[in-house]
C-alpha positions as CSV (number, residue, x, y, z in Angstrom):
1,X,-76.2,-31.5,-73.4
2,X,-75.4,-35.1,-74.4
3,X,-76.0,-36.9,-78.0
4,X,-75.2,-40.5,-77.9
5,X,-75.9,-40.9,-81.9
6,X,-74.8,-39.1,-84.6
7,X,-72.8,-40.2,-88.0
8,X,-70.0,-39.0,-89.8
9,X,-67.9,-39.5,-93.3
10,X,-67.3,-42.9,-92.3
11,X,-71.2,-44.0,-92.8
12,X,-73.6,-41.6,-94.1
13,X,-72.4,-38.4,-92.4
14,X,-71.0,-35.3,-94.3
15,X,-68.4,-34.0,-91.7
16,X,-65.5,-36.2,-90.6
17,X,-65.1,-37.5,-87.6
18,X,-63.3,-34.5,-86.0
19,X,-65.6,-32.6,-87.5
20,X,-68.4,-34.0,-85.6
21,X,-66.5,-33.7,-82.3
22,X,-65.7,-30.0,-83.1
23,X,-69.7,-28.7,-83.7
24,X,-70.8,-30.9,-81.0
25,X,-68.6,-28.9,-78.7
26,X,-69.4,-25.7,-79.7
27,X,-72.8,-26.4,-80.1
28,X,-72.3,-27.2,-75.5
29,X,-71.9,-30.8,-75.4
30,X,-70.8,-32.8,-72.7
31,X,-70.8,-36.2,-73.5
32,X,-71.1,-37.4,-77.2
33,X,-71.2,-40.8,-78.7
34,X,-69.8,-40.8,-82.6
35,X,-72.5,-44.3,-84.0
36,X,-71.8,-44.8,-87.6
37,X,-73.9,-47.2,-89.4
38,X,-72.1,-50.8,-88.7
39,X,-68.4,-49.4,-88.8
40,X,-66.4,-48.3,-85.7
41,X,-63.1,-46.4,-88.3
42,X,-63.9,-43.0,-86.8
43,X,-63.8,-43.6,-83.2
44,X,-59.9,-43.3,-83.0
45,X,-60.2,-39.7,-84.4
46,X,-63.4,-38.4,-82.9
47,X,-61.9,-40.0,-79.5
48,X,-58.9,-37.9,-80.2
49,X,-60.1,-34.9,-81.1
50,X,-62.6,-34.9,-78.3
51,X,-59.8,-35.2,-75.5
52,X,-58.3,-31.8,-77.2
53,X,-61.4,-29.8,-76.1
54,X,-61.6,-32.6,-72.5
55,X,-65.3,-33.0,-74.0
56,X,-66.4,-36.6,-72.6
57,X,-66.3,-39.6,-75.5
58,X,-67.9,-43.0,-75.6
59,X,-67.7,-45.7,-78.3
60,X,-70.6,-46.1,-80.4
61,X,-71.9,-48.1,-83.6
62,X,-75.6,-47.8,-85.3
63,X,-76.1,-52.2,-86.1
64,X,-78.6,-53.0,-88.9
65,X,-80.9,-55.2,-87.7
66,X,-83.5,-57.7,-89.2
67,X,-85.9,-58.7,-87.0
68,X,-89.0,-60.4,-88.0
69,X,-88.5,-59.2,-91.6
70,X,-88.5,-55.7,-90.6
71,X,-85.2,-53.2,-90.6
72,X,-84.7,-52.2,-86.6
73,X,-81.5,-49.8,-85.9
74,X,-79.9,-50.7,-82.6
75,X,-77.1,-48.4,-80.7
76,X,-74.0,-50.1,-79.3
77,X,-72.5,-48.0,-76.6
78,X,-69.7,-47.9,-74.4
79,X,-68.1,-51.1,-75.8
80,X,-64.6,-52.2,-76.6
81,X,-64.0,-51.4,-80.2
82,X,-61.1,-53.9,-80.4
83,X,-63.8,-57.0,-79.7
84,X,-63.5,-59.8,-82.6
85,X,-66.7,-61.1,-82.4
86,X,-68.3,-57.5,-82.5
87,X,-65.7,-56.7,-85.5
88,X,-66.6,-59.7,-87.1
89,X,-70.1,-59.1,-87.0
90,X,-69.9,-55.3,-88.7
91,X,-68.1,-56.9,-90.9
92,X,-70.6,-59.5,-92.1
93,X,-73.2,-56.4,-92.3
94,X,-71.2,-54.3,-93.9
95,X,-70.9,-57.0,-96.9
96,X,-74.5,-56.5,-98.4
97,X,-74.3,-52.8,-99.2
98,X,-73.1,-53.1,-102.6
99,X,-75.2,-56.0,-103.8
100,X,-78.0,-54.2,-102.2
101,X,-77.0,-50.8,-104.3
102,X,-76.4,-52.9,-107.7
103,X,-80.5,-53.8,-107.3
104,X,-81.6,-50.8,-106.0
105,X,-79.9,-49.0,-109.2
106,X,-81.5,-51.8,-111.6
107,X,-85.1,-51.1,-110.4
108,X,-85.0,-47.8,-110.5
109,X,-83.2,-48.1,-114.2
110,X,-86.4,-49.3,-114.9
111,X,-88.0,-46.4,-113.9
112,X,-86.1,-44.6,-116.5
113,X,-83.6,-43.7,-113.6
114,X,-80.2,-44.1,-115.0
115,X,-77.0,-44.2,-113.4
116,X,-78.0,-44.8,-109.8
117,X,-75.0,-47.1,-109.1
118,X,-72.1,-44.8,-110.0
119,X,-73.8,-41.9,-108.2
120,X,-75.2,-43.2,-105.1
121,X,-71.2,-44.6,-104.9
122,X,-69.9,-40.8,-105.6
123,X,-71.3,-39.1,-103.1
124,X,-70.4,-41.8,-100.4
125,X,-66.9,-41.0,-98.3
126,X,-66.6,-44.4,-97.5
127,X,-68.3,-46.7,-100.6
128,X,-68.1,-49.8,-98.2
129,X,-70.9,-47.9,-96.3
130,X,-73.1,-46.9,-99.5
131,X,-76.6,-46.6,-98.3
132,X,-80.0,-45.7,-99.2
133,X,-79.5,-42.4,-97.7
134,X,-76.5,-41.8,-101.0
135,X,-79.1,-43.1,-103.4
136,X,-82.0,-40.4,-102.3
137,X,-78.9,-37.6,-102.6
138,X,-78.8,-39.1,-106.1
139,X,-82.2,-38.8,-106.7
140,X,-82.7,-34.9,-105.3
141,X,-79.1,-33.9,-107.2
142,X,-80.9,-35.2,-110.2
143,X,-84.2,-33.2,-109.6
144,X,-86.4,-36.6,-109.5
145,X,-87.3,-36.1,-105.9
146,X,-87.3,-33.0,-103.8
147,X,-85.9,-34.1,-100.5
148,X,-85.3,-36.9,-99.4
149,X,-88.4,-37.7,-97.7
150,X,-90.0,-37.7,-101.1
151,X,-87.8,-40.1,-102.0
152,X,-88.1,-43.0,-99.6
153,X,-91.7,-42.3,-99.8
154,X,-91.5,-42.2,-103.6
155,X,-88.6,-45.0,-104.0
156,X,-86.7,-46.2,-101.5
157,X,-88.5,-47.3,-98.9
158,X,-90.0,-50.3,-97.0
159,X,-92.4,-51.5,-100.1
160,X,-91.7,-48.9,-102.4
161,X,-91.0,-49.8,-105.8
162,X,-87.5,-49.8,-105.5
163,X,-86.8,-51.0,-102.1
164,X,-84.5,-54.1,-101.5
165,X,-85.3,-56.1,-98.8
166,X,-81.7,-57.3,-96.9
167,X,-81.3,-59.9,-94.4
168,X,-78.9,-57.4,-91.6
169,X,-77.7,-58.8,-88.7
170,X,-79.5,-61.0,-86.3
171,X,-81.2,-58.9,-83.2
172,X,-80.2,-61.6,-80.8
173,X,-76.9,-62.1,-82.3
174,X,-76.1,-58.0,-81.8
175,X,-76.8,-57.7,-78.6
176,X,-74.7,-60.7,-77.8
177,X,-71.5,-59.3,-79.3
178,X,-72.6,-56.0,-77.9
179,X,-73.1,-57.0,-74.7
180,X,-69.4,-59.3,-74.9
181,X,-67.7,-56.4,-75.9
182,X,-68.8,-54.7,-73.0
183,X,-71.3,-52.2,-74.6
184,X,-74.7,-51.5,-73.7
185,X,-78.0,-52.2,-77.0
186,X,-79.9,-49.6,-77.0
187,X,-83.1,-49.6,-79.8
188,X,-82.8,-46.7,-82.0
189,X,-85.4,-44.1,-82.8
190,X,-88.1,-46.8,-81.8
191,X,-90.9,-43.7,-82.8
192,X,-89.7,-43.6,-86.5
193,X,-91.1,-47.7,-86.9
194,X,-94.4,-48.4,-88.1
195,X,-94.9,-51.0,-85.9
196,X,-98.4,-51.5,-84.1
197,X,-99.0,-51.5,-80.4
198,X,-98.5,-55.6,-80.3
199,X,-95.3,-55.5,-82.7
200,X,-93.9,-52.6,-80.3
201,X,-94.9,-55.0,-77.2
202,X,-93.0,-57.9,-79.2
203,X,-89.9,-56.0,-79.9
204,X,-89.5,-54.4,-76.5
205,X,-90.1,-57.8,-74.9
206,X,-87.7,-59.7,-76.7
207,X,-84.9,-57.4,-77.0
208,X,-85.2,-57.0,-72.9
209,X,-85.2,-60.5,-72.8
210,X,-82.0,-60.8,-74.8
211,X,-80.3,-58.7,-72.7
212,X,-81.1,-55.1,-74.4
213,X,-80.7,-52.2,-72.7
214,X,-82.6,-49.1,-73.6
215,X,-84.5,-47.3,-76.3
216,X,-83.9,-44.1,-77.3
217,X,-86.5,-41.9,-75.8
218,X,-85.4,-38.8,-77.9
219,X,-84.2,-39.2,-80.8
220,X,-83.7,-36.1,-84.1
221,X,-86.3,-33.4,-84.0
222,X,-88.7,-35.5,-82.5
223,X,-91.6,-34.0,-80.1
224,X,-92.1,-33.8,-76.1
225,X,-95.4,-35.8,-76.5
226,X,-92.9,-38.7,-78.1
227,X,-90.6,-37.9,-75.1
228,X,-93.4,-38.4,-72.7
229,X,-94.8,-41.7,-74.1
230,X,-91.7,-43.3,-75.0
231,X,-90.3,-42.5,-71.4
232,X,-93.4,-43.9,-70.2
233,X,-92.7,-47.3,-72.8
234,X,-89.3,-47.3,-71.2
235,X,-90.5,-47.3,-67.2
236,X,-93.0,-50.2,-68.5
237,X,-90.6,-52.6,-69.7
238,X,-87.5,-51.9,-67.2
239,X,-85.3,-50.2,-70.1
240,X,-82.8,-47.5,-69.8
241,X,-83.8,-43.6,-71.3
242,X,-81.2,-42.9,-74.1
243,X,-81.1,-39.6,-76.3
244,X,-79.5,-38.6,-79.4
245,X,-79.8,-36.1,-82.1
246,X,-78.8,-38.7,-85.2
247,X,-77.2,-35.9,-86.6
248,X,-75.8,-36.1,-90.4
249,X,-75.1,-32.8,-92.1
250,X,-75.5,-29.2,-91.6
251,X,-78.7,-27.8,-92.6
252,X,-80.7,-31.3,-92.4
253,X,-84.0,-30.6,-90.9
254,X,-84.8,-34.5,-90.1
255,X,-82.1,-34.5,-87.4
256,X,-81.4,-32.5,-84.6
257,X,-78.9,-30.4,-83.1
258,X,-76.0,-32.1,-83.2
259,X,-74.7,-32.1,-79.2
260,X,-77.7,-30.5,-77.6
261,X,-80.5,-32.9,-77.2
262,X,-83.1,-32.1,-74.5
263,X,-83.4,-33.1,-71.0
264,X,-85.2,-36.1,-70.8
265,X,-88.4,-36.8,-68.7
266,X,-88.1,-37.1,-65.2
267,X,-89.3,-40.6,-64.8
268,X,-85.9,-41.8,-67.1
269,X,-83.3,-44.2,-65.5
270,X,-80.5,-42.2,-68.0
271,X,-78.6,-44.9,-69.7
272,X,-75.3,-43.1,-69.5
273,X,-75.2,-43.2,-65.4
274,X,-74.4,-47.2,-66.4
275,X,-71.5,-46.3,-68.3
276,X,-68.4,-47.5,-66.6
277,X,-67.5,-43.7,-66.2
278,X,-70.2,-43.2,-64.4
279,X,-72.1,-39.5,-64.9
280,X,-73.8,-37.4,-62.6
């Protein structure tokens, strides 16, 4: 029962921080990891709250990542939240969310789509985190779209008529500060990227070469079959096994259950038995 990503209010999450720690506990969790997207503001509160109910805690942060031209998500763990360089380097990501938003909006204005700024910014918590996730909420609270699958396929996403294409951090130059602050980089979701078999080969190769750590080899709803060959991709290139349900809100059928992701294959070096409290 451990989930080392899943989001809050502070990025694109609906509960707060607290709130997070609270379902993952009753939903049996032993060791949770809170990773908003490039923002480390809820830590303090889901750290607190989690030594209330003596439920296990480890820093976390979701980095946006540009590598090769492509958007890769990579997991900080188990680092020191209080690391300059690593601050520094959020911060820099963090900057290109609005501009990003004010194109988005004007493309899809030329759709006929009105008004995509001011609502995409409404329904975010925290508008220095606006995302593309606010601006599909937009779109299905308008009725354009029906979920939001529909509307990255539709809008949003990688080539779509609306997408943006942003320059995010550096891969090299995350796991550096990662790996200064003392954290672990873990590749997220590495099932969701429509990479081929040679791209996949690429990335693996020269995030481990950088000093990456893992890959998630769960990750959401996904299957056992992408279990299997993902723990198999993981033994092949010497990475650690890391798991999370990249929970967001209640009743979102994309993600998991928050706090109760599945064993992982046996043939998985865990990546939490390197954390400097080491598990069992």
């Amino acid at each position: 029962m451990i989930d080392l990503h899943c989001h809050s209010t502070v990025s694109d999450g609906r509960l707060s921080p607290a709130e997070v720690v609270r379902l993952a506990h009753a939903n049996g969790c032993t060791l949770l990891s809170l990773t908003d997207h490039d923002h480390t503001g809820g830590l303090a509160e889901a750290r607190a709250e989690a030594d209330l109910l003596s439920l296990r805690f480890v820093n976390g942060v979701e980095v946006s990542v540009t590598w090769r031209g492509r958007t890769i998500h990579i997991v900080g763990l188990d680092f020191d939240e209080r690391d300059e360089k690593l601050q520094n380097l959020l911060a820099d990501v963090r900057k290109g969310r609005l501009k990003r938003l004010e194109t988005i909006a004007e493309k899809l204005a030329k759709k006929g789509i009105h008004g995509a700024y001011e609502g995409a910014l409404a329904l975010a918590a925290n508008p220095e985190m606006v995302s593309r996730t606010h601006v599909a909420e937009f779109l299905i609270n308008q009725g354009h779209v029906r979920n939001k699958q529909q509307a990255f396929t539709k809008y949003l996403g990688d080539g779509k008529p609306c997408s943006v294409r942003h320059d995010w951090a550096d891969l090299g130059e995350c796991v550096a500060a990662l790996n200064g602050a003392g954290g672990m980089a873990v590749i997220a979701h590495p099932m969701r990227y429509d990479l081929s078999a040679t791209a996949k080969r690429n990335l693996f190769e020269e995030f481990k070469s950088l000093g990456g750590a893992g890959i998630e080899v769960h990750s959401g709803n996904c299957s056992k079959n992408d279990r299997l060959n993902y723990a198999l991709l993981a033994e092949r290139y010497g990475l650690l096994a890391s798991a999370g349900s990249d929970f967001h809100r209640l009743n979102d059928f994309s993600g998991g259950i928050l706090g109760a992701c599945p064993e992982l294959p046996e043939n998985c070096r865990p990546v939490w038995t390197q954390f400097r409290q080491t598990v069992s």
